[in-house]
N, C-alpha and C positions, 0 to 999 in steps of 0.2 A: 647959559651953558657955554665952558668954551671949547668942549671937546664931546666928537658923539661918543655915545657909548655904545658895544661892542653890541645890545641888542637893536638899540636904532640904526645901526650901518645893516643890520639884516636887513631890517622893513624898507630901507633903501634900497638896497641890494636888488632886493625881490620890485621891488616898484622900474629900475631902472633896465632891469631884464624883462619886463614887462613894454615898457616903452620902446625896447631895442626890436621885439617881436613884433609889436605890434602899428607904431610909428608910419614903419614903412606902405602899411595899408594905405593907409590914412593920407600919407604924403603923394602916394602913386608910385613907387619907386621903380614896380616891377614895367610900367610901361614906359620909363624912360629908362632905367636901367637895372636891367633884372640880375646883376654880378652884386650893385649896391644892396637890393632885398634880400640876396640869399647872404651879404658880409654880415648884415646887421639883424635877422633872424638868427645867422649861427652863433654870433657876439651875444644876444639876449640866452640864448637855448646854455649855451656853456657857461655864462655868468648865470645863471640861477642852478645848473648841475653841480657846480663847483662849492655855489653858498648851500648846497642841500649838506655837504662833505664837514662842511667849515665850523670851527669850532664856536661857535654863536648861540643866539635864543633859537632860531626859527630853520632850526638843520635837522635832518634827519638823524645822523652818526656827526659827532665828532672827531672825524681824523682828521681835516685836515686844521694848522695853527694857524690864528689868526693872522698871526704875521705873514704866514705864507699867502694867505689870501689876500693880503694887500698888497704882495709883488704882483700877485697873479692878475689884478684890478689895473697896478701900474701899467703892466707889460700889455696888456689889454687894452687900455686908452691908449699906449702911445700905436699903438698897432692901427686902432681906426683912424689915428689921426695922420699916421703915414701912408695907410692904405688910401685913403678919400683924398688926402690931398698930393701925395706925391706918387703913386703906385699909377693909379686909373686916372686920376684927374676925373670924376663926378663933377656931374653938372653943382654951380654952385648951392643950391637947395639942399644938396645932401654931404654936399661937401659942409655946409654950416652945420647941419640936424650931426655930421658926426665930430665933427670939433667942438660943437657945444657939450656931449655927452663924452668925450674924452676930457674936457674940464672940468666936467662935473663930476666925473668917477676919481680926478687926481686931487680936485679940491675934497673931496668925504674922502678920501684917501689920507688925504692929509690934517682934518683934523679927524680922524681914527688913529693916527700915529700915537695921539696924545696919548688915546684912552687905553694900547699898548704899554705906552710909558708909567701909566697910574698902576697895571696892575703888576706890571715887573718888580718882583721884589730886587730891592737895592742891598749891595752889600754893607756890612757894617764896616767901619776902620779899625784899626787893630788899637786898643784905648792904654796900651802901654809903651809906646815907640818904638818896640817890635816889628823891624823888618821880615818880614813874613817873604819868604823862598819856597821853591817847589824843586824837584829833584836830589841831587846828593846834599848827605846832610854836613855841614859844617863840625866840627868838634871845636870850637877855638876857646 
């Protein structure tokens, strides 16, 4: 496979909003830094409210486009990865748990890009040498 497709970036999705809520238990975060458990609980909480929206398998409505939901992915790893590493400065533990998951949402972000490009229809060329214009028309 060399690109996922728009229903496996769900079950992604939802896996990686999973580990954004849930992680930080596990890791301790709130007793070393309880600003990092509430970044990355609200990071998991809004990445799977967003994929409920998103036009995918595993949404509730489809409003929102898929494209839009992979800026909203992009804008989102880069956010933990400036918040953890440049904003607070986190102790290193969680400064990596949110760099690794800023890679990870930009790497399935990127190949999702593909599977955007497979279903966008392409235009066709004009097949008679036909310069094709928009606005006032010509008479010549």
């Amino acid at each position: 496979m060399r690109f996922l497709t728009k229903k496996l970036h769900g079950f992604v999705d939802y896996g990686a909003a999973a580990v954004l809520i849930f992680a930080p238990f596990a890791l301790d975060f709130w007793s070393r830094e309880p600003l990092a458990f509430v970044i990355s609980a609200a990071a998991g909480v809004a990445l799977a409210g967003y994929s409920l929206f998103t036009d995918y398998y595993l949404s509730l409505t489809k409003t929102i486009p898929f494209a839009v939901h992979i800026l909203l992915d992009g804008a989102a790893a880069i956010a933990l990865f400036v918040v953890s590493l440049m904003v607070f400065g986190f102790d290193s533990t969680i400064q990596t748990f949110f760099l690794v998951m800023a890679v990870a949402i930009l790497i399935v972000d990127g190949l999702s890009l593909q599977a955007i490009q497979a279903e966008t229809p392409q235009a066709a060329p004009a097949d008679d040498g036909e310069v094709l214009t928009f606005g006032r028309e010509s008479n010549d």
